[in-house]
C-alpha positions in Angstrom: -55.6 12.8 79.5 -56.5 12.7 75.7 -53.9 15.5 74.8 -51.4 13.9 77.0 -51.9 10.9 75.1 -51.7 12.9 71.4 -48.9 14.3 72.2 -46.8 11.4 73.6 -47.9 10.0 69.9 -46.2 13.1 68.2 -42.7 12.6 70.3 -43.2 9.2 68.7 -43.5 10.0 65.5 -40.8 12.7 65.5 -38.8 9.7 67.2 -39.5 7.0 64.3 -38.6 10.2 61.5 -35.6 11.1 63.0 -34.3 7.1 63.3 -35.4 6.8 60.1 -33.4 10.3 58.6 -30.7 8.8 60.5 -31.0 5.7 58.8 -31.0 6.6 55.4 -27.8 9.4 56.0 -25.7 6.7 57.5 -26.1 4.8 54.5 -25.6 7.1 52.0 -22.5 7.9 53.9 -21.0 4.3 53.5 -20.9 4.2 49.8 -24.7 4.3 49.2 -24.7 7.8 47.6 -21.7 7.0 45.7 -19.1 7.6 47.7 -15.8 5.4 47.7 -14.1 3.6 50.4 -10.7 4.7 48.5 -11.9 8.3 49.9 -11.8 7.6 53.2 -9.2 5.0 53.9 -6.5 5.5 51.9 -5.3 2.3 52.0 -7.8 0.7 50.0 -5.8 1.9 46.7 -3.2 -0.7 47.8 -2.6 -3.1 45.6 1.7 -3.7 44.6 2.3 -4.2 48.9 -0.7 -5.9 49.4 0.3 -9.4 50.7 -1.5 -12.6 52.3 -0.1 -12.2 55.8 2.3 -10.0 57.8 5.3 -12.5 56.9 7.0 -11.5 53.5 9.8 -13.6 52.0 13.4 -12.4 50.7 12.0 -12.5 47.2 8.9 -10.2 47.9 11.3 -7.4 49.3 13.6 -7.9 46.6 11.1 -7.4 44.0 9.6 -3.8 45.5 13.7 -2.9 45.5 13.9 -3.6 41.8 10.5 -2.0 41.3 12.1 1.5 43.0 9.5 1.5 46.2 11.9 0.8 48.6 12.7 4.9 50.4 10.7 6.6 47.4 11.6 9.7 47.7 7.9 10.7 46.6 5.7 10.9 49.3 2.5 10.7 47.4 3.3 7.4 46.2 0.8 5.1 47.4 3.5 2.1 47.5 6.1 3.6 49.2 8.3 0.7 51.1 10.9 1.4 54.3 13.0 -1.3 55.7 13.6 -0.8 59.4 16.0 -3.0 61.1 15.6 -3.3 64.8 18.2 -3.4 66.4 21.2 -1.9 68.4 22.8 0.5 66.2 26.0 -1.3 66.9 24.5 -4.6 65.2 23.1 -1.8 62.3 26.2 -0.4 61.9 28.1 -4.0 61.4 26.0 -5.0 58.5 22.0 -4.7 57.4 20.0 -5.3 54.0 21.0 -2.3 52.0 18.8 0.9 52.3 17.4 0.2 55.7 17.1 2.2 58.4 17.6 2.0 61.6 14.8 1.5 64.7 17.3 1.5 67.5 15.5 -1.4 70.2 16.4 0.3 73.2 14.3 3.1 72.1 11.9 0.8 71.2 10.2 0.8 75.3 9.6 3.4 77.6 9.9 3.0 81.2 6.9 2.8 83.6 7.9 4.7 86.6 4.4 5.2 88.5 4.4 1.5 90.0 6.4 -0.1 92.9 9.7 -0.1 90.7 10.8 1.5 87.5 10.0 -1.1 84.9 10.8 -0.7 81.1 8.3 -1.9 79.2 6.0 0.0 78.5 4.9 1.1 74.9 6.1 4.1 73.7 3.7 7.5 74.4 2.4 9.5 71.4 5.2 11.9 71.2 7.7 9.1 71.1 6.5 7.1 68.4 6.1 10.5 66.6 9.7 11.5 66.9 10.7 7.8 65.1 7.7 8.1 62.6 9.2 11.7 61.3 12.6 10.3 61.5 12.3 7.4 59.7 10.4 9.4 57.0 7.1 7.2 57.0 3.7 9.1 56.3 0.1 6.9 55.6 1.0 5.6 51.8 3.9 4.0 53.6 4.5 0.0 53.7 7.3 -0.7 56.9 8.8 -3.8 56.6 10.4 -4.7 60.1 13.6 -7.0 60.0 15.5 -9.0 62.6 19.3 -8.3 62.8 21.9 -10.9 62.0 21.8 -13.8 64.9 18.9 -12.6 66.5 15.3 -13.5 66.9 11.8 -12.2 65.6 11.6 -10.6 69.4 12.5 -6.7 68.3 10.6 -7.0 65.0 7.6 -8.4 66.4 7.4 -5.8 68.8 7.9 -3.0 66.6 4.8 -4.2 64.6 3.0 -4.6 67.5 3.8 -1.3 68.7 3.1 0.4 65.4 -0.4 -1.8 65.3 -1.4 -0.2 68.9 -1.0 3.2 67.3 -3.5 3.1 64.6 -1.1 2.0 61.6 -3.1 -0.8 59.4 -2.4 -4.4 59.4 -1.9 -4.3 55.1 0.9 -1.4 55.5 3.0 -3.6 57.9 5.2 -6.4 57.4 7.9 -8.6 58.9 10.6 -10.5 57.1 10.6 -13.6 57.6 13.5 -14.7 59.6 15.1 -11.5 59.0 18.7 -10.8 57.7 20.0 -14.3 58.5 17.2 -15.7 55.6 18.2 -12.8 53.1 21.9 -13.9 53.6 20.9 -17.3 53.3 18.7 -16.6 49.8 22.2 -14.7 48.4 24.2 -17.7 49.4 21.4 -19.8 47.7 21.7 -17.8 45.1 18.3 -16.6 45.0 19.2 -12.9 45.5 22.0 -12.0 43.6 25.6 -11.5 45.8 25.1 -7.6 44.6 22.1 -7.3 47.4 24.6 -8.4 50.2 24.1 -7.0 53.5 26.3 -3.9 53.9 27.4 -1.5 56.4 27.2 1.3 54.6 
């Protein structure tokens, strides 16, 4: 009975060093040993994209064109900008904010086919949003900005961040112009962006 009882004593201890071991590693691994959370989230450098909420203004976008973020052809730069436009490609084609791409919005869903009835809606699988990720040349020091097409609503745009949100990318590296290309037409009528920033179809 005694040893029994020294012994369950002994698991205890081992217990309470091991916890404590635990402990102090755990901490030392989230900066208390001098480590950086720059290290191990990369997007903790950010600091030229970094903005109050999701919703950017004309101005905003305009500025990280002049400042030569927008497609940077270096992919190490930690302030890399794409503009996607989601859309149909025949509303891309007629006209979109110069140097954006393309997120065609019918590729946008997949369609579930295990229920009753076909249904397209469902988010797009790991291989899919892989496919547009390499395409549209974005890496982990990107910042996508998601923009509305002329005439239409926040609907494809929304989704699109949502979508990229449900596949790991962080809140900071995506954005949404507010009211998309019908408010950067309306800040070059304004005469807040200059009439050389027009929408294009080039």
């Amino acid at each position: 009975m005694m040893q029994r009882f020294v012994m369950t004593r002994r698991s205890m201890l081992f217990s309470l060093v091991g916890l404590l071991l635990t402990t102090v590693l755990t901490l030392w691994g989230c900066g208390g040993g001098g480590g950086t959370s720059s290290y191990t989230d990369p997007n903790a450098s950010i600091t030229t994209t970094r903005t109050a909420t999701a919703l950017i203004e004309p101005a905003t976008l305009k500025q990280w064109m002049d400042e030569g973020k927008v497609n940077n052809p270096d992919p190490a730069s930690r302030d890399r900008v794409v503009i996607v436009t989601v859309a149909t490609a025949a509303q891309y084609a007629a006209q979109h904010i110069p140097g954006a791409l393309l997120l065609d919005s019918s590729q946008l869903n997949m369609t579930r086919l295990e229920g009753v009835a076909p249904i397209g809606t469902m988010v797009l699988d790991g291989p899919s949003i892989d496919a547009q990720i390499q395409r549209l040349c974005i890496n982990q020091n990107t910042t996508i900005v998601f923009v509305a097409s002329k005439g239409q609503n926040a609907l494809n745009p929304a989704r699109a961040y949502f979508t990229f949100r449900y596949w790991g990318f962080p809140k900071e590296r995506l954005k949404v112009l507010n009211g998309g290309e019908n408010a950067w037409e309306n800040a070059i009528t304004a005469g807040t962006l200059p009439a050389s920033y027009a929408l294009t179809n080039l």
